[in-house]
Biopython code that builds the backbone (N, CA, C, O; Angstrom):
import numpy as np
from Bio.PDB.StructureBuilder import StructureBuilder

atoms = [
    (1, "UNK", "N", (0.844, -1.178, 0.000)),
    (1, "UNK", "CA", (0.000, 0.000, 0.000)),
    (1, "UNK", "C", (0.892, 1.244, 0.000)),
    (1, "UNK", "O", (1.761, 1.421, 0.854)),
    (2, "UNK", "N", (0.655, 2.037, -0.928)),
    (2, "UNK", "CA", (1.799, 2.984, -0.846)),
    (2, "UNK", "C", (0.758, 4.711, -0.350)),
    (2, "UNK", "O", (0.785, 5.837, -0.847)),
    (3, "UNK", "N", (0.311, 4.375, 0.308)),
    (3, "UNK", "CA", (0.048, 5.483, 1.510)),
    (3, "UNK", "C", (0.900, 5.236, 2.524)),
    (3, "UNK", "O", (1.309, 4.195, 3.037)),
    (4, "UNK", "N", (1.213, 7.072, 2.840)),
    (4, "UNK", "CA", (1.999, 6.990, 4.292)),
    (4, "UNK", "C", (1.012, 6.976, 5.634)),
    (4, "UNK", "O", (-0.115, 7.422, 5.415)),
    (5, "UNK", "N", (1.225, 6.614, 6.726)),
    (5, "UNK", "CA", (0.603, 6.605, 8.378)),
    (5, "UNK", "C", (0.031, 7.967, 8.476)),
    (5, "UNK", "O", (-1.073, 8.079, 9.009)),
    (6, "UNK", "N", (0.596, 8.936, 8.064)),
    (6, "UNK", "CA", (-0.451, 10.157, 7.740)),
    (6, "UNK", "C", (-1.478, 10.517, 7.264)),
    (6, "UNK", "O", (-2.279, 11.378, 7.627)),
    (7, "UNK", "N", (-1.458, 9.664, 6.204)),
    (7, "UNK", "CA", (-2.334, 9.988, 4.841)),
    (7, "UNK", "C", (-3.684, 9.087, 5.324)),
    (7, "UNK", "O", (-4.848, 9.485, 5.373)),
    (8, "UNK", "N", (-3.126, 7.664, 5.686)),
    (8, "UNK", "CA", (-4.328, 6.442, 6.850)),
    (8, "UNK", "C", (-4.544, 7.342, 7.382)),
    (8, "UNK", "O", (-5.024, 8.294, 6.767)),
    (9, "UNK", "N", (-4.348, 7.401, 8.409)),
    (9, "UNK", "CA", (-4.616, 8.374, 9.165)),
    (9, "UNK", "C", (-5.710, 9.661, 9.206)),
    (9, "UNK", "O", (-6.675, 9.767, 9.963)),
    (10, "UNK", "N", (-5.345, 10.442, 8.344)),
    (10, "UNK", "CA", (-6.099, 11.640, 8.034)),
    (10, "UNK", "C", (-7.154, 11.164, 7.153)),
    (10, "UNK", "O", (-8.252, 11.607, 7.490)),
    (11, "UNK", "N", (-7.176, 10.393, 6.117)),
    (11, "UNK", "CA", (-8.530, 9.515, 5.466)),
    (11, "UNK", "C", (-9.341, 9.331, 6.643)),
    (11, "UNK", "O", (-10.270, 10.109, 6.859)),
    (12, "UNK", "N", (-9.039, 8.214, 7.559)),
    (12, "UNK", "CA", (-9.921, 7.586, 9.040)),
    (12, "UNK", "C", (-10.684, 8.799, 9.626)),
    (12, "UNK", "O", (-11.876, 9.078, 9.753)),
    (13, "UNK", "N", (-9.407, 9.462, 9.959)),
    (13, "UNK", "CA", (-10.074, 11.143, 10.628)),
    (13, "UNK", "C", (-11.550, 11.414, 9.730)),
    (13, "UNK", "O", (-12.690, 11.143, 10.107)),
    (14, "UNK", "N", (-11.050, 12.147, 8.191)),
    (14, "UNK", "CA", (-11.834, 12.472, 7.966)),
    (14, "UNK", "C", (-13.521, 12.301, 7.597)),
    (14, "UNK", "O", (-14.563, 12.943, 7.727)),
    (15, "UNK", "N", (-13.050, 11.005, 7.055)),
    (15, "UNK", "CA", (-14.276, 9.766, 6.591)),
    (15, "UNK", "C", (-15.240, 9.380, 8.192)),
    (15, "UNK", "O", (-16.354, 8.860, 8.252)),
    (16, "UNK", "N", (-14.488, 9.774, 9.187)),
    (16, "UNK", "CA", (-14.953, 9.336, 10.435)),
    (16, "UNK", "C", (-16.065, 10.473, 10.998)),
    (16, "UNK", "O", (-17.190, 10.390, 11.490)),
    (17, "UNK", "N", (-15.036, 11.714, 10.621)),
    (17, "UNK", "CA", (-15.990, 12.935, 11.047)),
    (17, "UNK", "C", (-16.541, 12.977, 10.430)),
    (17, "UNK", "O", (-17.371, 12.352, 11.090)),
    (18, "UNK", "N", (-17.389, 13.284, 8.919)),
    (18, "UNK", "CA", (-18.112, 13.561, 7.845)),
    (18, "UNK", "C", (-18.915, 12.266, 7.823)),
    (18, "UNK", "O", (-19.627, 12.269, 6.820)),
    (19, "UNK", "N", (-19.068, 11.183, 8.533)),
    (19, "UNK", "CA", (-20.375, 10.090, 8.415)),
    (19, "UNK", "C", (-20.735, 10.085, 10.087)),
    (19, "UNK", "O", (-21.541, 9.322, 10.619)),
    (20, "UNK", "N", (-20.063, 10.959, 10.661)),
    (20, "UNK", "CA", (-20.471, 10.502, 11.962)),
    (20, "UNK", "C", (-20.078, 9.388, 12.614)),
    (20, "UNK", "O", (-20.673, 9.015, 13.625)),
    (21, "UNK", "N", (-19.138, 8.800, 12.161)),
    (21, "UNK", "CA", (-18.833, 7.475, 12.959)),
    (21, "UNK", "C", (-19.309, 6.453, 12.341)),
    (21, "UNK", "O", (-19.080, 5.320, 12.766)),
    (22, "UNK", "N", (-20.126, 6.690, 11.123)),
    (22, "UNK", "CA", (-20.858, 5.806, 10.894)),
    (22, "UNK", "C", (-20.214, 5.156, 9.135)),
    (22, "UNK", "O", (-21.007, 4.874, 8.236)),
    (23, "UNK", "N", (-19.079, 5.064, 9.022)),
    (23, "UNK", "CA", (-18.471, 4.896, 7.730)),
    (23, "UNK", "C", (-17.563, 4.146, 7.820)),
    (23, "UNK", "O", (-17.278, 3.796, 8.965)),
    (24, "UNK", "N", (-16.772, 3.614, 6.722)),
    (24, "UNK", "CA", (-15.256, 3.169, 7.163)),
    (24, "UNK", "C", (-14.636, 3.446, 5.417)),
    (24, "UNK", "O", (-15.179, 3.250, 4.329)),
    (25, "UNK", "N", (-13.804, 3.774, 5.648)),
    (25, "UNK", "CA", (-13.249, 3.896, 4.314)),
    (25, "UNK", "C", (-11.917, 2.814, 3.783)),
    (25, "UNK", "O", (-10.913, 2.501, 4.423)),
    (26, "UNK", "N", (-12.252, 2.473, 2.643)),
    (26, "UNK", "CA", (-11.677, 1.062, 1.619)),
    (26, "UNK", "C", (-10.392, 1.772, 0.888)),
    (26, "UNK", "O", (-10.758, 2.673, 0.133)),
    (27, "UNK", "N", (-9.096, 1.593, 0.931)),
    (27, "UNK", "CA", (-8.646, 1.768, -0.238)),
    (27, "UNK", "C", (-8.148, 0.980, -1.443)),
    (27, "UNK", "O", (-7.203, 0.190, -1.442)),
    (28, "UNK", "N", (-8.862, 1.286, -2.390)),
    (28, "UNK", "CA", (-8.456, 0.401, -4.302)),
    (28, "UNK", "C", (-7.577, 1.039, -4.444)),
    (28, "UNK", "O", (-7.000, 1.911, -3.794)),
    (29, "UNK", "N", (-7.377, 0.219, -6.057)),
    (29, "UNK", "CA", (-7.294, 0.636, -7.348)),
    (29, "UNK", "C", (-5.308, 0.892, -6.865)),
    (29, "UNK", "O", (-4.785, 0.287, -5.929)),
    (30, "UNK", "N", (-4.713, 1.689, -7.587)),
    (30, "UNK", "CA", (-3.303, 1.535, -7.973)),
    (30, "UNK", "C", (-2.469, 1.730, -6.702)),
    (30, "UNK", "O", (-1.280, 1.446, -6.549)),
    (31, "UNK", "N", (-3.553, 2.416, -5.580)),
    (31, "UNK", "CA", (-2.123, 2.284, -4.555)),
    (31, "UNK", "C", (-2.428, 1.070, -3.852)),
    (31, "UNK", "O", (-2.341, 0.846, -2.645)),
    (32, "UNK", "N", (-2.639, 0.643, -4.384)),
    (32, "UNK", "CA", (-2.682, -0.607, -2.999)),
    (32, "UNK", "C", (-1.501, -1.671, -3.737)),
    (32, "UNK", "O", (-1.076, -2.674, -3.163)),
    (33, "UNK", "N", (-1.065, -1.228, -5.137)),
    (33, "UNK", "CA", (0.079, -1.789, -5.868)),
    (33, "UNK", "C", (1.536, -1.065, -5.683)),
    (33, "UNK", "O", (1.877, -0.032, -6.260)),
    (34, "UNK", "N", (2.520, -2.007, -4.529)),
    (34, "UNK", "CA", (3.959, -1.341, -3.739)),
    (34, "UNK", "C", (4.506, -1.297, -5.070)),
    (34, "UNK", "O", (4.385, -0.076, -5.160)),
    (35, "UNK", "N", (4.930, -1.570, -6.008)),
    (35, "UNK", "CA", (5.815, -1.388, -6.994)),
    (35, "UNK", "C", (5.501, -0.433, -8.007)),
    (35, "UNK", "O", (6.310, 0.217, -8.669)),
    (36, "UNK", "N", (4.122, -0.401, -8.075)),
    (36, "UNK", "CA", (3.812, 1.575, -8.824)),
    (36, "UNK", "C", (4.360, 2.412, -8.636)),
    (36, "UNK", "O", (5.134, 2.515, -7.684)),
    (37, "UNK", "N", (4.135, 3.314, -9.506)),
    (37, "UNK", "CA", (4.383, 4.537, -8.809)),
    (37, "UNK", "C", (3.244, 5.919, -9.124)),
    (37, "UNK", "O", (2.684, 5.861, -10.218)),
    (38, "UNK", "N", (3.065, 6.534, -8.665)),
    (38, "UNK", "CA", (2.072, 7.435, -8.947)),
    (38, "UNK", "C", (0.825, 6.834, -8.580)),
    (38, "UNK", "O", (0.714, 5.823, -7.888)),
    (39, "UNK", "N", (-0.537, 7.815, -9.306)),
    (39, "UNK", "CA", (-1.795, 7.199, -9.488)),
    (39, "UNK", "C", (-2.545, 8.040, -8.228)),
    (39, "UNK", "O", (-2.025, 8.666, -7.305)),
    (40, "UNK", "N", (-3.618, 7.868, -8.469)),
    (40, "UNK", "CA", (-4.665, 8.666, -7.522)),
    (40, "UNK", "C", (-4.692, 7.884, -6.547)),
    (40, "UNK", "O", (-4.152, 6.781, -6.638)),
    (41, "UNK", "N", (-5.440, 8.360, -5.199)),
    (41, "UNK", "CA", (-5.581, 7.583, -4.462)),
    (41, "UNK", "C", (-7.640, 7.391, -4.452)),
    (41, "UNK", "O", (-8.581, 8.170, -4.302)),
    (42, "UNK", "N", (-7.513, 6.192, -4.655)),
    (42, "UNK", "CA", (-9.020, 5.956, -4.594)),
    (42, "UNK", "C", (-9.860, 5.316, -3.101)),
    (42, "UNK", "O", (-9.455, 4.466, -2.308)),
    (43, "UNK", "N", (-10.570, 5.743, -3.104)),
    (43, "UNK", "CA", (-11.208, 5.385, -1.931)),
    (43, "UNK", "C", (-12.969, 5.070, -1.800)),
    (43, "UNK", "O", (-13.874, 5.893, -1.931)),
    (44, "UNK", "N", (-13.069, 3.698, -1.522)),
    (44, "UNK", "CA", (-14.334, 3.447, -1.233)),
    (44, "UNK", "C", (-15.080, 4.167, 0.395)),
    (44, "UNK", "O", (-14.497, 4.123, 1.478)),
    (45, "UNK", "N", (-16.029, 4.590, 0.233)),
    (45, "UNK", "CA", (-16.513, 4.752, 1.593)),
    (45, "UNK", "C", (-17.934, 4.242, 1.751)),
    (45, "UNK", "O", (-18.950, 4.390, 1.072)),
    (46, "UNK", "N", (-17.586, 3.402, 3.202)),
    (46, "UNK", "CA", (-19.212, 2.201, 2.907)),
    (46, "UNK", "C", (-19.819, 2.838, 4.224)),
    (46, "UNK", "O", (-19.196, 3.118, 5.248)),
    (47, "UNK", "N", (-21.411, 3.037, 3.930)),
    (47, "UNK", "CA", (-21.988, 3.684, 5.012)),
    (47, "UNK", "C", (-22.659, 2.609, 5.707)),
    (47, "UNK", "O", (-22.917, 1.619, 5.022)),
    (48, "UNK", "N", (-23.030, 2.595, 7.056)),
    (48, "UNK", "CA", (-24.124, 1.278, 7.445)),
    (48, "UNK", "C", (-25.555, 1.929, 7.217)),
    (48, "UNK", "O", (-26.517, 1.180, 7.047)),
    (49, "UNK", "N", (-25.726, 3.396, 7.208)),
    (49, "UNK", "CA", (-26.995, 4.454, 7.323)),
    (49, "UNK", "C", (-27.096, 4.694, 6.651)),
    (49, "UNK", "O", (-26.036, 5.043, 6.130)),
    (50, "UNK", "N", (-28.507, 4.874, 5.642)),
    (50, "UNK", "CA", (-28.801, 6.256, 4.255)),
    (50, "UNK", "C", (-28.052, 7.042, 4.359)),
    (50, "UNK", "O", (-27.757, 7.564, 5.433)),
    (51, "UNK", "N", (-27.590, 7.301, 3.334)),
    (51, "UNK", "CA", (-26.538, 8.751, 2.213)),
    (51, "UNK", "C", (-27.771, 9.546, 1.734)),
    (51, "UNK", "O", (-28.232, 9.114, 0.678)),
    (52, "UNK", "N", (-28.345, 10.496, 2.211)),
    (52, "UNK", "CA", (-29.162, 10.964, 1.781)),
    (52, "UNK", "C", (-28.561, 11.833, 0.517)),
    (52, "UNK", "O", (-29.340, 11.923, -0.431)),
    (53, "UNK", "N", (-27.512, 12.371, 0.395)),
    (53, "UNK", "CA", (-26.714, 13.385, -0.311)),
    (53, "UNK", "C", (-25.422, 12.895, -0.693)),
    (53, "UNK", "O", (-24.483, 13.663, -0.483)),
    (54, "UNK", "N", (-25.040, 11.185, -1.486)),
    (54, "UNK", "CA", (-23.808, 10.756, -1.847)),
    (54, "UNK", "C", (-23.200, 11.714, -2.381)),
    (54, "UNK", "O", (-22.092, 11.950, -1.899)),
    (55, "UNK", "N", (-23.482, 12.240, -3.068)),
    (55, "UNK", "CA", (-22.403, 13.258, -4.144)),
    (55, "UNK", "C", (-22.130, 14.397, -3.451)),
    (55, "UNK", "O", (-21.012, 14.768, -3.808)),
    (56, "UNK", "N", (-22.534, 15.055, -2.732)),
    (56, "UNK", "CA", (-22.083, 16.090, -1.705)),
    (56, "UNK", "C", (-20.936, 15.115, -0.003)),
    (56, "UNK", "O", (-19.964, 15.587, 0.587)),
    (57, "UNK", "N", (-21.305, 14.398, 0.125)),
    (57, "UNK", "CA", (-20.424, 13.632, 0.959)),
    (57, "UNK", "C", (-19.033, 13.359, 0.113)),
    (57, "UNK", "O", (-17.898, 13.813, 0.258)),
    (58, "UNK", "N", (-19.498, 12.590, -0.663)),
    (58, "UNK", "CA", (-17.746, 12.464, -1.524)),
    (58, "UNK", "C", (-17.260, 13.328, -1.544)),
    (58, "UNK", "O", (-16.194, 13.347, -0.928)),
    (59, "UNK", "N", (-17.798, 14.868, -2.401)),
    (59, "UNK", "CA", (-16.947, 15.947, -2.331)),
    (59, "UNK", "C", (-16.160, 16.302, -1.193)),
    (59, "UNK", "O", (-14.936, 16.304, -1.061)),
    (60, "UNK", "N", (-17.088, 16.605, -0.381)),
    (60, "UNK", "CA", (-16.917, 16.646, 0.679)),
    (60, "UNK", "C", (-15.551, 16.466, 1.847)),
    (60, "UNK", "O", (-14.913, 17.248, 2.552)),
    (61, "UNK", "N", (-15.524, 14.504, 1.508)),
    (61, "UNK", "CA", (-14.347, 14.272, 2.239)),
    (61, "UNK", "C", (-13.625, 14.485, 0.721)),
    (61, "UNK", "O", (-12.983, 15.444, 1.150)),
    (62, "UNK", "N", (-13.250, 14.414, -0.491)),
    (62, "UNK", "CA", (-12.474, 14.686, -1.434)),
    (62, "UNK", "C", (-11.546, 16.024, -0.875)),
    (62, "UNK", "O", (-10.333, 16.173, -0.730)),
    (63, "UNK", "N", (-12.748, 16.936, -0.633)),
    (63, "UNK", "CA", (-12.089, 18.843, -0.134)),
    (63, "UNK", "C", (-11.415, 18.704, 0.490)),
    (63, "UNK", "O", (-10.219, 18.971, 0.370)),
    (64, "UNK", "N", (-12.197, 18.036, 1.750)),
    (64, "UNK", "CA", (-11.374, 18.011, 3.263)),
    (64, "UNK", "C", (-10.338, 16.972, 2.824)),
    (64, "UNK", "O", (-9.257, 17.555, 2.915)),
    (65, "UNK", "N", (-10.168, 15.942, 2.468)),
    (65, "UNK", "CA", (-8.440, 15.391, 2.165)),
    (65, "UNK", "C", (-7.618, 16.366, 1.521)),
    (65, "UNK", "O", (-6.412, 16.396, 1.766)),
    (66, "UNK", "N", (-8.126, 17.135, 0.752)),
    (66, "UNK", "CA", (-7.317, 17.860, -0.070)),
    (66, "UNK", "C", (-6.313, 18.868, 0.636)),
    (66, "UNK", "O", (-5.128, 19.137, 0.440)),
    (67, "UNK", "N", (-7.421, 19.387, 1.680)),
    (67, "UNK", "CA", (-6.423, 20.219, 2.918)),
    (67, "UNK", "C", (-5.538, 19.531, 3.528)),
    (67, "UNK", "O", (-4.353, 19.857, 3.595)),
    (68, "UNK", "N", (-6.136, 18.306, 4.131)),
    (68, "UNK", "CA", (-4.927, 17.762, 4.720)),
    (68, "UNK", "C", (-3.755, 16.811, 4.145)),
    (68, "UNK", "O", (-2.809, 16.270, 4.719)),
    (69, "UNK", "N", (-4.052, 16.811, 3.183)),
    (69, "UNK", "CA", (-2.898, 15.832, 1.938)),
    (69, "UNK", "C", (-2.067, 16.790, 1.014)),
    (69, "UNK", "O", (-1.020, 16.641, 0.383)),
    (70, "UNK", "N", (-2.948, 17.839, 1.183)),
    (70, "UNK", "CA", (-2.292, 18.797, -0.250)),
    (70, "UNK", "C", (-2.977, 18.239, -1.602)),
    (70, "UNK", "O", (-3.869, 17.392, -1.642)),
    (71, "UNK", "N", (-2.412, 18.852, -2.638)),
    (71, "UNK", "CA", (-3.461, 18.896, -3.276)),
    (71, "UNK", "C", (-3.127, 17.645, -4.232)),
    (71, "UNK", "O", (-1.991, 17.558, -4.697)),
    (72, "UNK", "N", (-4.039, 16.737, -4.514)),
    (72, "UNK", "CA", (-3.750, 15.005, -5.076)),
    (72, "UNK", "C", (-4.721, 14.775, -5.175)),
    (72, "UNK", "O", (-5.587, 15.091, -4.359)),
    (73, "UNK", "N", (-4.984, 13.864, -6.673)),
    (73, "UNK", "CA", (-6.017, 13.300, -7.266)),
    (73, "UNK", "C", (-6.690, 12.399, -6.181)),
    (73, "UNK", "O", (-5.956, 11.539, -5.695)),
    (74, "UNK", "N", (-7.988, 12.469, -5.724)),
    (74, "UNK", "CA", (-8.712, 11.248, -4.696)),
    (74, "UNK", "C", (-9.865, 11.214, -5.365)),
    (74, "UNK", "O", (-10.378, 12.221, -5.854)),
    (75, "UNK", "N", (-10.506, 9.696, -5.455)),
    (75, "UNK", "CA", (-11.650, 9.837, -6.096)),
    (75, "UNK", "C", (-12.496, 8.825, -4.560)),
    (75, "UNK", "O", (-12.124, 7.865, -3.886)),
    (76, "UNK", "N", (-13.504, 9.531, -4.567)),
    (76, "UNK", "CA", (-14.092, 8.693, -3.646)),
    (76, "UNK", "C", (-15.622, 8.556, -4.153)),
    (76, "UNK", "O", (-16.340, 9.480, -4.535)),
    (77, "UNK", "N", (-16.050, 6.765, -4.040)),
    (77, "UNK", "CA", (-16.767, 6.359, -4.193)),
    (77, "UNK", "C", (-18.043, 6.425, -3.049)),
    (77, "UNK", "O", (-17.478, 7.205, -2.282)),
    (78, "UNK", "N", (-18.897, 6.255, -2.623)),
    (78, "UNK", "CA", (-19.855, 6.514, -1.892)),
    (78, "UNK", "C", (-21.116, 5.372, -1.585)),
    (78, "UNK", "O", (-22.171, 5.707, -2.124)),
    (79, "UNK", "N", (-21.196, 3.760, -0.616)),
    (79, "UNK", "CA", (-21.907, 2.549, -0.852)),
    (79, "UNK", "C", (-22.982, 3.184, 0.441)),
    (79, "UNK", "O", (-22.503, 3.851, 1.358)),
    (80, "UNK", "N", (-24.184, 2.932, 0.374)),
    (80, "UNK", "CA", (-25.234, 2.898, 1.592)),
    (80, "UNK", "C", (-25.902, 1.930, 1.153)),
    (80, "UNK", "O", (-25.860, 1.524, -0.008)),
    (81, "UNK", "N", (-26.778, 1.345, 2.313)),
    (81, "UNK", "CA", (-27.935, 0.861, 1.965)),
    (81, "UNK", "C", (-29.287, 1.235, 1.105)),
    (81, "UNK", "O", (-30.263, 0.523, 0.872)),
    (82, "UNK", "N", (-29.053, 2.405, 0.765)),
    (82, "UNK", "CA", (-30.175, 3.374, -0.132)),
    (82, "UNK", "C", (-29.500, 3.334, -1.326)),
    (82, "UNK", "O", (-30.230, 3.297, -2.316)),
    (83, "UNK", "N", (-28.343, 3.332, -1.513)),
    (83, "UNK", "CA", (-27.685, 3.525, -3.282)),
    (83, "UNK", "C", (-27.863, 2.288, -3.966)),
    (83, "UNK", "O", (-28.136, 1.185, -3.492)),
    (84, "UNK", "N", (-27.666, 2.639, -5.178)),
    (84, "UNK", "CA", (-27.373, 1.854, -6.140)),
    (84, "UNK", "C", (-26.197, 1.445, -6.218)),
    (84, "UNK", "O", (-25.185, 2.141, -6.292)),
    (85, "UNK", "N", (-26.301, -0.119, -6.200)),
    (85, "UNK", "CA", (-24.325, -0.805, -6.656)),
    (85, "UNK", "C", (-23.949, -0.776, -8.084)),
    (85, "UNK", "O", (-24.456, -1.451, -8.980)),
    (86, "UNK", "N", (-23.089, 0.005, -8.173)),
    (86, "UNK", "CA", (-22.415, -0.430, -9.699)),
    (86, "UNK", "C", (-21.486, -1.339, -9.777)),
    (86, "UNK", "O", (-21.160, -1.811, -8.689)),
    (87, "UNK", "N", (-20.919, -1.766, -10.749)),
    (87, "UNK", "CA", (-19.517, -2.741, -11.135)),
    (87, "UNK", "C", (-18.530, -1.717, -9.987)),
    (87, "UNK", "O", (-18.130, -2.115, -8.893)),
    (88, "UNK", "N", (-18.389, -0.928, -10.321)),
    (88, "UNK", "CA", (-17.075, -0.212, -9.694)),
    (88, "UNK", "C", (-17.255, -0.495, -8.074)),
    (88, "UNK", "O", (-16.360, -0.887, -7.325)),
    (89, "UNK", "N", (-18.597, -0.209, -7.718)),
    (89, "UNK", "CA", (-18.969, -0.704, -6.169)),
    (89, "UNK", "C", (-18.370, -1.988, -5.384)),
    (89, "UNK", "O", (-17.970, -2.069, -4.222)),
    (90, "UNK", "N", (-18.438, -2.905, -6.346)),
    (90, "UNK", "CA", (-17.782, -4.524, -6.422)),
    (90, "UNK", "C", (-16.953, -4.624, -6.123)),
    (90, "UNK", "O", (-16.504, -5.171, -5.115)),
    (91, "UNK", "N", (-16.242, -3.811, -7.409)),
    (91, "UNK", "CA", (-14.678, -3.845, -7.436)),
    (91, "UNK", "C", (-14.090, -3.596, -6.096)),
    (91, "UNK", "O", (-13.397, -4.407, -5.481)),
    (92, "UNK", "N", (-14.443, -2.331, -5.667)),
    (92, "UNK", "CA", (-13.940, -1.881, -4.740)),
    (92, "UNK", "C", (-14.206, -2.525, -3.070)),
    (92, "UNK", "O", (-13.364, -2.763, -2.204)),
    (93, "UNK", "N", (-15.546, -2.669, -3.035)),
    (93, "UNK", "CA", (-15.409, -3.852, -1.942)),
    (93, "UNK", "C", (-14.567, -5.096, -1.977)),
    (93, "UNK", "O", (-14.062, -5.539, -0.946)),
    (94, "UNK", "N", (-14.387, -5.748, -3.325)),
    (94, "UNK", "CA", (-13.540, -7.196, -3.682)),
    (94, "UNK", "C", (-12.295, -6.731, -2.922)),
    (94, "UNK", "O", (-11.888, -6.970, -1.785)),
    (95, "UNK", "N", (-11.628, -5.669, -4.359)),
    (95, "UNK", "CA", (-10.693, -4.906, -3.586)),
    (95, "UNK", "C", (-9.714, -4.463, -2.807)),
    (95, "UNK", "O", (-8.503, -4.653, -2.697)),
    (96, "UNK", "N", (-10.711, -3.690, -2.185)),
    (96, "UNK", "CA", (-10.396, -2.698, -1.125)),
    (96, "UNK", "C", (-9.506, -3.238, 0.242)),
    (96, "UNK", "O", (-9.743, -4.346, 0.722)),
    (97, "UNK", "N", (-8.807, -2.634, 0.622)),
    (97, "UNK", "CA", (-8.430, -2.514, 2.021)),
    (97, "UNK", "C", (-8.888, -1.649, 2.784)),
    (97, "UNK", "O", (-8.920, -0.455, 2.486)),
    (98, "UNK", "N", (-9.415, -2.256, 4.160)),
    (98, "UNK", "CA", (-10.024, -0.855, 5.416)),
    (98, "UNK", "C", (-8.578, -0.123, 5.716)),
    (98, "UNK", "O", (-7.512, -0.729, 5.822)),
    (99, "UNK", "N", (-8.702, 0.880, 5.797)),
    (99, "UNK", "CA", (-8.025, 1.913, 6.567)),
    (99, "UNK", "C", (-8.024, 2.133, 8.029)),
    (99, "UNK", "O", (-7.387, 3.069, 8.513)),
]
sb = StructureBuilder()
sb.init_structure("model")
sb.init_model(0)
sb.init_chain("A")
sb.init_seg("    ")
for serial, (resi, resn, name, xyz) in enumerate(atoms, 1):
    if name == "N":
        sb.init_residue(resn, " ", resi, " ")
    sb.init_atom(name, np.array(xyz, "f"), 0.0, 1.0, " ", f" {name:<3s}", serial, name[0])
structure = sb.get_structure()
């Protein structure tokens, strides 16, 4: 996984404050590959509660990482019990690592 203890870290923080406790965040896709280099950091975030507002939550923690990471591609995905699963949803649960 080529995130640093900071970067865990400040994801947990933030994904933690912005669901209320009620989230955990996954990381996919290229960093979770040690011999890469580069690449966004992607992030699943699985709710146990309705997302009444997925697309404003992603942004959301997207902004707030952005402050505390500086500024780096993050794409964050958004799972509740109210959404719709896509392929990418899958993926990323198959995946993913918790943070």
């Amino acid at each position: 996984m080529r995130l640093t203890e900071h970067e865990r870290q400040a994801i947990r923080e933030v994904v933690r404050d912005l669901t209320d406790g009620r989230g955990r965040a996954l990381l996919f896709g290229s960093r979770l590959d040690d011999v890469s280099a580069g690449g966004d950091i992607d992030l699943y975030v699985e709710c146990v509660e309705t997302v009444e507002h997925p697309a404003r939550l992603a942004a959301s923690i997207g902004a707030s990482l952005e402050v505390h990471l500086g500024e780096q591609r993050i794409d964050v995905l958004i799972g509740a019990p109210n959404l719709r699963r896509l392929p990418v949803h899958e993926v990323a649960r198959r995946q993913g690592v918790a943070l």
